[in-house]
N, C-alpha and C positions, 0 to 999 in steps of 0.2 A: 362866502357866507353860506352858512349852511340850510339846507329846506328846513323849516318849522314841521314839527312831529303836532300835528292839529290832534286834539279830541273834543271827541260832541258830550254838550253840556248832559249830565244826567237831569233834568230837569225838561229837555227836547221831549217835546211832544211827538205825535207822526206828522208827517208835513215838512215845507218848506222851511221853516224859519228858524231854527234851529243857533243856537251859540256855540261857536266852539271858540278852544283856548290851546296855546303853547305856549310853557315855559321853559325858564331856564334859569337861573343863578341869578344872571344879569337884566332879563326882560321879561314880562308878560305881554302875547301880544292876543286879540280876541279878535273877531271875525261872526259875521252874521252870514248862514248859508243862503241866504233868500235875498242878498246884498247882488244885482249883478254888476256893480263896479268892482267886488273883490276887498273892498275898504278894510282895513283893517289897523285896529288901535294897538296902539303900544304906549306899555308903561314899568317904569321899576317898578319892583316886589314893594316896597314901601308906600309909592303911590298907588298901587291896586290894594294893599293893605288897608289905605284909607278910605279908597271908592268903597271896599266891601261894607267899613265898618258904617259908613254912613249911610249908603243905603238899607242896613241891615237895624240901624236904631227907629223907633215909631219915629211917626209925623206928629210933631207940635201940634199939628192944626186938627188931631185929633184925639 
C-alpha cells in the first residue's frame, strides 16, 4: 500500500491544528496535525462529497 501524498488544508491557520487531506480515485483520507494519536478518516469520493455538501448548506436553526 502505498504512502498517502498528505496536503495542508488552504484554510490552516499558523499553528498546530491544521487539516490535511490525500486523495486518490478510490479514497479520501483526512488527518488533523495537532492529533497525537495520528487518527485518520477515510471515506469514498461520494461519501466526502456528501460530508462537503452538508456541511457547506446553512443551519435550519438559523
Amino acid at each position: 500500500m502505498p504512502t498517502p501524498a498528505w496536503q495542508k488544508s488552504s484554510y490552516c491557520q499558523e499553528g498546530e491544528a491544521c487539516v490535511h487531506i490525500s486523495a486518490d480515485p478510490a479514497v479520501i483520507h483526512l488527518t488533523e496535525s495537532a492529533d497525537p494519536a495520528h487518527s485518520v478518516l477515510s471515506a469514498t469520493p461520494t461519501a466526502f462529497a456528501a460530508l462537503l455538501d452538508a456541511v457547506s448548506r446553512p443551519s435550519p436553526c438559523t
